[in-house]
N, C-alpha and C positions, 0 to 999 in steps of 0.2 A: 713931712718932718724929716729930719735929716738923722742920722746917726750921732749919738754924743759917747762921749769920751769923761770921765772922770778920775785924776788922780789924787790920792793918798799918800799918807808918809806919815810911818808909824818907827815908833826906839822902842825894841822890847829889850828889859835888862830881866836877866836872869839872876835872883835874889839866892845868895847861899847859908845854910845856917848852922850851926855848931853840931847839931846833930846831924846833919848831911842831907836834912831835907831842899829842897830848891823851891822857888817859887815865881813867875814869870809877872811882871805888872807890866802892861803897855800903854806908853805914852802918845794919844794921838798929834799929829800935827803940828812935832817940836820945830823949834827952831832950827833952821838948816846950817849954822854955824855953829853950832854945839861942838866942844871942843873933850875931847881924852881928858884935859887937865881941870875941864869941868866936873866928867861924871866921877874924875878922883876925888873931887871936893865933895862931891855927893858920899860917895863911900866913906870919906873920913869924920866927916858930920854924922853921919851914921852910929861909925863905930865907938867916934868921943861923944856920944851920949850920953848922962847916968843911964846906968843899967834898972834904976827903978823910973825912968823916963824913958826909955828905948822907944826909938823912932817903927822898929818893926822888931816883930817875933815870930817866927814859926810857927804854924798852927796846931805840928802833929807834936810836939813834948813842948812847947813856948818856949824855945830855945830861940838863943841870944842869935843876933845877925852876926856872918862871921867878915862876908865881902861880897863886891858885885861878879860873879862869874864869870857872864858875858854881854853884851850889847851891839845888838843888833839894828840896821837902821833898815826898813823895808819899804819900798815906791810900790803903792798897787793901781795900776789901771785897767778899769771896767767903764766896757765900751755897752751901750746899751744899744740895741739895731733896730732900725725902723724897717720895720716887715709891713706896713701897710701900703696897699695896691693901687695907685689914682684908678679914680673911678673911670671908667671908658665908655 
């Protein structure tokens, strides 16, 4: 058996909230043409929410979402190794 190779591709957004708590969701396997003026739409949707429908709240006081922080896109490759020895 040969060596394999597996890659991944994760968006972590960093969630911010009125009382300064953060919180991290990660999205696996987005779409690779994911654009800025997308995750801004995400943000504004967000925040034009009603406030007694709010899309997310904070878990440490259920404070309001204030913005998305930051977003992160990450490629992980895990190579798994074939250590087995033909037999002789």
């Amino acid at each position: 058996m040969a060596d394999k190779t597996a890659t991944t591709y994760e968006l972590k957004f960093e969630w911010l909230f009125q009382d300064g708590d953060t919180r991290v969701f990660t999205m696996k396997n987005p779409k690779s043409t994911i654009t800025s003026e997308e995750i801004q739409a995400i943000e504004t949707m967000i925040i034009d929410s009603p406030q007694e429908q709010t899309l997310l709240i904070g878990d440490k006081a259920g404070a309001l979402f204030r913005r998305i922080n930051t977003v992160v896109r990450e490629t992980k490759s895990v190579t798994t190794l074939d250590l087995s020895h033909p037999d002789t």
